[in-house]
C-alpha positions in Angstrom: -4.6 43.6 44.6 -5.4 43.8 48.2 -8.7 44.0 49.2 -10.7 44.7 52.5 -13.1 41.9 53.4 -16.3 42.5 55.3 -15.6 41.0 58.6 -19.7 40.0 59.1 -20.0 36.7 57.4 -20.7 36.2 54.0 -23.8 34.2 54.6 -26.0 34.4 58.2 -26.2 30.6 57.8 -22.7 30.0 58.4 -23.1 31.5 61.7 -26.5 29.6 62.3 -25.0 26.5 61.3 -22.0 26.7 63.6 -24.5 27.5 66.5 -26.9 24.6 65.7 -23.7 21.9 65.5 -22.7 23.8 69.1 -26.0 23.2 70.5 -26.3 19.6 70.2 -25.0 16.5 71.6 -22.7 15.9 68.9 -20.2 19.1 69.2 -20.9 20.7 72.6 -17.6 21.0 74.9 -18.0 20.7 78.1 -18.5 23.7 78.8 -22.0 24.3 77.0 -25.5 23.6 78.7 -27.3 20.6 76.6 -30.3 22.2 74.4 -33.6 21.9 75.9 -36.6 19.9 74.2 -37.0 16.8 72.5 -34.5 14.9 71.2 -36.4 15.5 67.9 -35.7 18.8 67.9 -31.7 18.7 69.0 -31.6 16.2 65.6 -33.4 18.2 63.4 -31.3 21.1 64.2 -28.3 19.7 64.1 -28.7 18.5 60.7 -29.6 21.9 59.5 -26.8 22.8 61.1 -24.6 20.3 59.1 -26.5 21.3 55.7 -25.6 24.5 56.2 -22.2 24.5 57.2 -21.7 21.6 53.5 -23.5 24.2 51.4 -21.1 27.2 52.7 -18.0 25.1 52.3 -19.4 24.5 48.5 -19.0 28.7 48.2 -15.0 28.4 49.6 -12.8 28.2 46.7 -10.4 25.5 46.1 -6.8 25.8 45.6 -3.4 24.5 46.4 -1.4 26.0 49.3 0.4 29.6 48.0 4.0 29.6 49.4 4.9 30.8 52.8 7.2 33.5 51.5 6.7 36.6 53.9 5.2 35.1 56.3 5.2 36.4 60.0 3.0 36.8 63.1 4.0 40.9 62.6 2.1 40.0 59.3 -1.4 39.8 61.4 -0.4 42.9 63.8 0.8 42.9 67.7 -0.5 40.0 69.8 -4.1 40.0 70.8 -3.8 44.0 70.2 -7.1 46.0 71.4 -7.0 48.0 68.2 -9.2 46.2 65.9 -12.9 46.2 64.8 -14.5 43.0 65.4 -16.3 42.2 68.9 -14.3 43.1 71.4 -12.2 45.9 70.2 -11.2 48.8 71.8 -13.1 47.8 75.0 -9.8 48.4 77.0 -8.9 44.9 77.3 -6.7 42.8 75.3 -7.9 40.2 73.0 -6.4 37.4 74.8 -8.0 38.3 78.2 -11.0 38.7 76.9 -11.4 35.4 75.3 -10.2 33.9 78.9 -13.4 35.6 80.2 -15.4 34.3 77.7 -14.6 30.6 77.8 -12.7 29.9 81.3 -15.5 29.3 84.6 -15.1 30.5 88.3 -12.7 33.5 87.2 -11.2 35.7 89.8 -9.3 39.3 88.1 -6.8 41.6 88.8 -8.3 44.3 91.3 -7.7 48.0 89.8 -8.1 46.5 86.0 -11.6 47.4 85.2 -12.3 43.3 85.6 -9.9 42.9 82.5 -6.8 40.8 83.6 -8.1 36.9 84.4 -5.8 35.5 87.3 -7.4 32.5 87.9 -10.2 30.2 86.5 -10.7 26.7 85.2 -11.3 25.9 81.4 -13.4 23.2 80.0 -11.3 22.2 77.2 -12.9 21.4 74.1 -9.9 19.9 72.4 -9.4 17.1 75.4 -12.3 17.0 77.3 -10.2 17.9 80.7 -10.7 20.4 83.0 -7.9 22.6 83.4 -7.0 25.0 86.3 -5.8 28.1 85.1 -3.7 30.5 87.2 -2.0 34.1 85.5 1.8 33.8 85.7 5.4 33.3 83.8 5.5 30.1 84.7 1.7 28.7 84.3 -0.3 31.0 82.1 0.8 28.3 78.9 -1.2 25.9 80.6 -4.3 27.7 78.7 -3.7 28.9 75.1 -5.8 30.8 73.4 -5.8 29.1 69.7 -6.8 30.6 66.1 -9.2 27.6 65.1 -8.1 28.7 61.6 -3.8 29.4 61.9 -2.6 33.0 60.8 0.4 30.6 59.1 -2.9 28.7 57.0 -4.4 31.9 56.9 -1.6 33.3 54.9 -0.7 30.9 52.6 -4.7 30.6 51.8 -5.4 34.3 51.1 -4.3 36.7 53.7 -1.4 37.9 51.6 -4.2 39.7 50.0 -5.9 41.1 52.8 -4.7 44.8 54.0 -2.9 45.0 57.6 -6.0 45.8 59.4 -8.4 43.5 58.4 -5.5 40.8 58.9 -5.6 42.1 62.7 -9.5 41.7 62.7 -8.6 38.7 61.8 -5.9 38.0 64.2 -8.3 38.9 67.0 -11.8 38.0 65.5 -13.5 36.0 68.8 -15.0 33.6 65.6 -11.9 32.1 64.9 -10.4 32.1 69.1 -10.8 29.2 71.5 -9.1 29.0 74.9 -7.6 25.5 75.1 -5.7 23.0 76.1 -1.9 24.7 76.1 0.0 21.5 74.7 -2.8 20.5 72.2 -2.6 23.8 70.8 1.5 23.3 70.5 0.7 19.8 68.7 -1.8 21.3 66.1 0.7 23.7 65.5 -0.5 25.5 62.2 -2.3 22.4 60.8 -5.4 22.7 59.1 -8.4 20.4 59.0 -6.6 17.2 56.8 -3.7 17.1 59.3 -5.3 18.0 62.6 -8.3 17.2 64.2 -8.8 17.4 68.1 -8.6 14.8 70.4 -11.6 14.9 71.4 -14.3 13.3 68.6 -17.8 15.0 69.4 -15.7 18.6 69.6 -14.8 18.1 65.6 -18.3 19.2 64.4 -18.0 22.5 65.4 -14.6 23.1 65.0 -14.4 22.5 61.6 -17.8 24.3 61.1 -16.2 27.2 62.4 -13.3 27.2 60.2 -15.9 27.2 57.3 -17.3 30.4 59.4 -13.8 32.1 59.5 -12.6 31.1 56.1 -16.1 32.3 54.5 -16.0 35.9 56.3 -12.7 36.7 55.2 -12.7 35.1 51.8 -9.9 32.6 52.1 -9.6 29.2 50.4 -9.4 25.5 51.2 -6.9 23.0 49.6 -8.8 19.6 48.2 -7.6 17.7 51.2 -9.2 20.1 53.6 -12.3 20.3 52.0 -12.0 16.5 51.8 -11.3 16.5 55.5 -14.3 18.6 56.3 -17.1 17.1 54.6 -15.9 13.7 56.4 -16.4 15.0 59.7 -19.9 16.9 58.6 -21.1 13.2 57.2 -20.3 11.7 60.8 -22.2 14.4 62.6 
């Protein structure tokens, strides 16, 4: 049976938690301003940050990997397709610009496009810790990729078969589960999940893998052992 999942998250503390690990010294990308206050305080939320995110992963099921049979990108709808219902949609602009505006700094745009189209900017990335300069074209917009933290290919052989066409596209599109990053980093993780691919950078892995808990909570997909495995060592190092 197919089923349409809410697209809010299952439980506000997933969304805290991810938040609290992104606000701290451990997980912020370059990108972030440092919390102000006390070192005290950047701890203690960071740890409820990390009890939160352990005691949502305990609510993902655990299963093995379903087979890959039927899988596609059609499967999740067109690329970064305006037509969806998470944050974002149907503003007029696709998804993948609008998560270039979001994370890239010192963006120019296309005149005429009602500030949609990025030409230029320079990204922070959290998977390497470089700076990258970003310019719109055939032969340079790979340089930035925009990256499902969780992969539609993971997706779909941990539960998306059973979610209907459009709350795959939310899902496709969902800023939650979108990062602009580091264009061959993105090619290397390919569609691994959290047991076969971490990023490069170490004090990025806290929130990335709190915000695949995030994703996979909302749209009630599963985790294999290894994953969960994989997860709760990061969490324990944070």
């Amino acid at each position: 049976m197919r089923f349409r999942s809410a697209v809010r998250p299952r439980l506000f503390l997933i969304a805290t938690a991810v938040a609290a690990l992104a606000l701290t010294g451990c997980a912020a990308p370059a990108a972030e301003a440092m919390p102000t206050g006390s070192a005290g305080d950047s701890g203690s939320a960071q740890a409820d940050g990390v009890a939160a995110t352990l005691a949502a992963l305990e609510t993902i099921p655990v299963k093995g990997r379903a087979p890959k049979t039927g899988y596609s990108r059609d499967q999740f709808g067109p690329s970064w397709t305006d037509d969806v219902t998470v944050a974002g949609g149907r503003n007029g602009c696709d998804t993948r610009n609008d998560i270039l505006a979001r994370d890239l700094v010192d963006t120019t745009v296309k005149p005429g496009t009602r500030n949609c189209i990025v030409l230029t900017g320079t990204l922070h990335d959290p998977y390497t810790g470089k700076s990258i300069a970003f310019t719109r074209g055939s032969g340079t917009s790979s340089a930035v990729q925009i990256d499902h933290v969780v992969a539609l290919s993971d997706a779909w052989q941990k539960g998306a078969q059973q979610l209907d066409e459009s709350t795959r596209r939310d899902f496709a599109n969902d800023p939650r589960n979108l990062l602009a990053v580091d264009g061959p980093t993105n090619a290397q993780k390919s569609d691994g999940d959290a047991a076969t691919w971490l990023p490069p950078a170490k004090p990025y892995r806290c929130t990335y893998v709190s915000k695949q808990v995030e994703v996979k909570a909302a749209y009630r997909l599963w985790v294999t052992q290894a994953e969960k495995d994989a997860i709760t060592r990061v969490l324990s190092s944070c």
